[in-house]
C-alpha positions as CSV (number, residue, x, y, z in Angstrom):
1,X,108.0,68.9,45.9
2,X,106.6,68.7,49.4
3,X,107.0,71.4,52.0
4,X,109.5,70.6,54.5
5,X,108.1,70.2,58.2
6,X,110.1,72.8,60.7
7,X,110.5,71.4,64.4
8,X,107.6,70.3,66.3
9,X,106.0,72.8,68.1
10,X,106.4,72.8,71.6
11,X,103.0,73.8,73.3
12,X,101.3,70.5,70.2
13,X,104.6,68.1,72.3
14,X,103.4,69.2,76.2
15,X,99.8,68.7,75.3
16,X,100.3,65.5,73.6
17,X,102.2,64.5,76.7
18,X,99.7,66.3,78.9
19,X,96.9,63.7,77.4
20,X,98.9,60.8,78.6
21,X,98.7,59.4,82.2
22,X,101.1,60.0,84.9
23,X,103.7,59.3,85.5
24,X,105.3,59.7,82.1
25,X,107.4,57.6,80.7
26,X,111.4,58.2,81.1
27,X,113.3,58.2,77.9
28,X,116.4,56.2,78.4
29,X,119.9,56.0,76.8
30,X,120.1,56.0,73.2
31,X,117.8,58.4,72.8
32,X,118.8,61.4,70.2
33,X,116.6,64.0,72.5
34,X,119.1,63.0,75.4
35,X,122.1,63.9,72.9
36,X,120.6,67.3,71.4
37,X,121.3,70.7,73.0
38,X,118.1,71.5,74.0
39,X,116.5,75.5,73.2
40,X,116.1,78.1,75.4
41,X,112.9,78.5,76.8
42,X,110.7,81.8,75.5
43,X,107.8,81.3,77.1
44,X,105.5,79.9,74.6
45,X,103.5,78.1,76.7
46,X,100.4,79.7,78.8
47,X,100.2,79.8,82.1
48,X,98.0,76.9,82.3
49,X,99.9,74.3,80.3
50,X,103.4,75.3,81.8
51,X,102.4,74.7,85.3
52,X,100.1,71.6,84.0
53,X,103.6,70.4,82.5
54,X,105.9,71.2,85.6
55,X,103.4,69.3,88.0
56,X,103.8,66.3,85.5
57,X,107.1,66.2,86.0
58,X,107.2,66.4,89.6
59,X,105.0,63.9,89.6
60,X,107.5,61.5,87.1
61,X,110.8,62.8,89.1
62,X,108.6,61.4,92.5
63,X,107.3,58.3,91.4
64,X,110.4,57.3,89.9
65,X,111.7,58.0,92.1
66,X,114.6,60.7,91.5
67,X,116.1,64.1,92.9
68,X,115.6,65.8,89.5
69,X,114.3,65.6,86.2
70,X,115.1,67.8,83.1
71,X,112.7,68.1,80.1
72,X,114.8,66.0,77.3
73,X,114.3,63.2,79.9
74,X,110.7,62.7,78.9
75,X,111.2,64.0,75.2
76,X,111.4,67.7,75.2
77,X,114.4,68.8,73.8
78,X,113.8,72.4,76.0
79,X,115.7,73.6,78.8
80,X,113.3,73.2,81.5
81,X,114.3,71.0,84.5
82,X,113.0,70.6,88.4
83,X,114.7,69.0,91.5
84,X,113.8,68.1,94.9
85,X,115.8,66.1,97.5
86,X,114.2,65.6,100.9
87,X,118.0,64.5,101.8
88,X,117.0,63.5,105.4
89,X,114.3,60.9,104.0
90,X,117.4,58.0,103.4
91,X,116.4,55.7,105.5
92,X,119.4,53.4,106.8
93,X,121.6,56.3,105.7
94,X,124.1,56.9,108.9
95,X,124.3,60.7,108.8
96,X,128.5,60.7,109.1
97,X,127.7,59.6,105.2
98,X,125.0,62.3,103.9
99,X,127.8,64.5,105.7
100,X,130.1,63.4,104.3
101,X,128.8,64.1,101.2
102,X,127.4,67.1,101.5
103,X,123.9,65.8,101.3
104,X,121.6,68.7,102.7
105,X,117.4,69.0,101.9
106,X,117.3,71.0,98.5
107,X,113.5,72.5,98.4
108,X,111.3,71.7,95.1
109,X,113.0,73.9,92.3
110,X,111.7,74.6,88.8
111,X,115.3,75.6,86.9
112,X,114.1,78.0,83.3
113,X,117.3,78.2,81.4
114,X,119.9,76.8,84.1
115,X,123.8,77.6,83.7
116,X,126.0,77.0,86.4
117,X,129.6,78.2,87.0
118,X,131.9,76.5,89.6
119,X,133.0,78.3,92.2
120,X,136.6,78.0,93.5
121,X,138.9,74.6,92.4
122,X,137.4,72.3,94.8
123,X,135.8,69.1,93.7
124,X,134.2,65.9,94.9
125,X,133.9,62.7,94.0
126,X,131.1,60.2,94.7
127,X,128.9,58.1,92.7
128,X,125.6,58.9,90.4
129,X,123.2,57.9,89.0
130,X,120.9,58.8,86.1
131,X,116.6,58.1,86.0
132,X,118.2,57.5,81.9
133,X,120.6,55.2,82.5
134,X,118.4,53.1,84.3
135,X,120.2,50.4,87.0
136,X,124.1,51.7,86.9
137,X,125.9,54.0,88.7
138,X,129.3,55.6,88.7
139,X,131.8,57.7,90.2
140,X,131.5,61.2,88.7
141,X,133.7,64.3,90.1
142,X,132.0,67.5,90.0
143,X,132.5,70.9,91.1
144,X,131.7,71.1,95.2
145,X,130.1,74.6,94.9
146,X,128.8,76.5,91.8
147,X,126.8,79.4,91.2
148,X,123.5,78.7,89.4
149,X,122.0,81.5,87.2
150,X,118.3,81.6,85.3
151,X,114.8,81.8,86.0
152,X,111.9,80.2,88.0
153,X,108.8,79.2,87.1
154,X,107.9,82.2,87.7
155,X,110.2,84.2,85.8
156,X,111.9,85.9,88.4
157,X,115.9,85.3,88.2
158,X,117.7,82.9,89.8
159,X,121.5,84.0,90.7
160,X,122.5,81.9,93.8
161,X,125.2,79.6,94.9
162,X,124.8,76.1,95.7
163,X,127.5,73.7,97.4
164,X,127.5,69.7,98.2
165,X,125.0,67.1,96.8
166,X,122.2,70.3,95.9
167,X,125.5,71.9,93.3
168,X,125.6,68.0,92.2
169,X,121.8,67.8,91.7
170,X,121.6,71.1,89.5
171,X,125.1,70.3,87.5
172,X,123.6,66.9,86.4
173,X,120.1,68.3,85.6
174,X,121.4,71.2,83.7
175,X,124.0,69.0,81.9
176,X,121.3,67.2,80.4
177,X,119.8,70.5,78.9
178,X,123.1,70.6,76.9
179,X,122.5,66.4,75.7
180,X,125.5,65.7,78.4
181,X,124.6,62.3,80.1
182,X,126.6,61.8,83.5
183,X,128.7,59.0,82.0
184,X,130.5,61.5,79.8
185,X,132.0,63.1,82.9
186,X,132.3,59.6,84.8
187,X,135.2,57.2,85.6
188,X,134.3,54.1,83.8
189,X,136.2,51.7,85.6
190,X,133.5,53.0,88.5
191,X,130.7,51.8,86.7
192,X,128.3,49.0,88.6
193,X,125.0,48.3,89.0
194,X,122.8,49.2,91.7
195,X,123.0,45.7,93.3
196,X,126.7,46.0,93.5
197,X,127.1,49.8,94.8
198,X,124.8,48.8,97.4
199,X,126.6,45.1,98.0
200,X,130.0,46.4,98.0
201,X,130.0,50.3,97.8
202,X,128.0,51.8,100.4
203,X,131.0,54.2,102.5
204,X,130.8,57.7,102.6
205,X,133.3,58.1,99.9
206,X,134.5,55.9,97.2
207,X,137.8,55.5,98.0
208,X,137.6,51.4,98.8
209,X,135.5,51.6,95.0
210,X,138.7,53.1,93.7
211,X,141.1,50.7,95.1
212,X,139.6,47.3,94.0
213,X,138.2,48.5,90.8
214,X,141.6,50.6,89.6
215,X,140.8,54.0,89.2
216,X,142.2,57.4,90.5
217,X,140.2,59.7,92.6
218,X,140.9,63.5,91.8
């Protein structure tokens, strides 16, 4: 009988994906890895690697380019995730919308086993998009503030509350360490393609989306 193989190995996944040029490819929808509950990071990487891997990813969240980009996304069922919005860099973005939304810079984060809790009853509602789910977006409400827990790259704890688009950024990165895509929490009716959100959608809330496509707004 031959001897069952256990799960891969992470530090034998990074550096095959280390050996591959940048930026790496993003695993889309349909994926089991996007559908797993990814493990908790232990630190069984070195030093080297780890921060060899992290720059890969910024690299892949840039060029694709995105606000965040968690580990399953490019095959590592890990919870490892990083996020970056320069906010302000929207060009043709009035800023009565990114205040509207709550859109403020969120500085280059490496999340290490992210949970988040929502602070307070207060949502929002706005539509996302996911680097997976590659030309669609939707309405998703989401807690408006949350407090994020876990660890840097560094190690050092994180224990810090965010509110606005940054609590958005980190729930939708940190859902995908638990194989949630942003659909699951989405109103479908919502659901259009880039072309169209931009063609049709584009107010600082989606309330006009709401009343032409038929759904509720919480």
């Amino acid at each position: 009988m031959p001897l069952e193989r256990g799960p891969p190995v992470l530090a034998e996944e990074v550096e095959k994906l280390l050996a591959q040029p940048l930026p790496w490819p993003i695993v889309q929808a349909g994926d089991p890895v996007l559908r797993a509950a990814a493990r908790p990071y232990d630190g069984e990487l070195s030093d080297g690697i780890f921060s060899a891997l992290i720059e890969g990813m910024k690299e892949t969240m840039h060029a694709a380019p995105g606000v965040g980009l968690a580990a399953p996304q490019i095959g590592l069922s890990v919870r490892i995730a990083v996020v970056e919005d320069g906010a302000r860099e929207r060009p043709g973005v009035a800023e009565s919308t990114l205040a509207t939304r709550g859109i403020a810079p969120l500085p280059f984060r490496v999340l290490v086993n992210p949970t988040y809790t929502r602070v307070g009853d207060e949502t929002a509602a706005f539509f996302e998009g996911c680097l997976s789910v590659r030309g669609w977006q939707a309405v998703v409400a989401r807690a408006l503030r949350i407090r994020l827990r876990g660890s840097d790259e560094t190690g050092a704890a994180l224990d810090e509350e965010l509110s606005g688009w940054p609590a958005r950024i980190v729930q939708h990165e940190t859902d995908h360490l638990h194989g949630i895509l942003y659909l699951d929490r989405a109103e479908l009716r919502s659901l259009s393609t880039h072309e169209a959100v931009a063609r049709r959608w584009t107010q600082p809330t989606p309330a006009d989306a709401a009343r032409e496509l038929g759904f509720d707004l919480p």
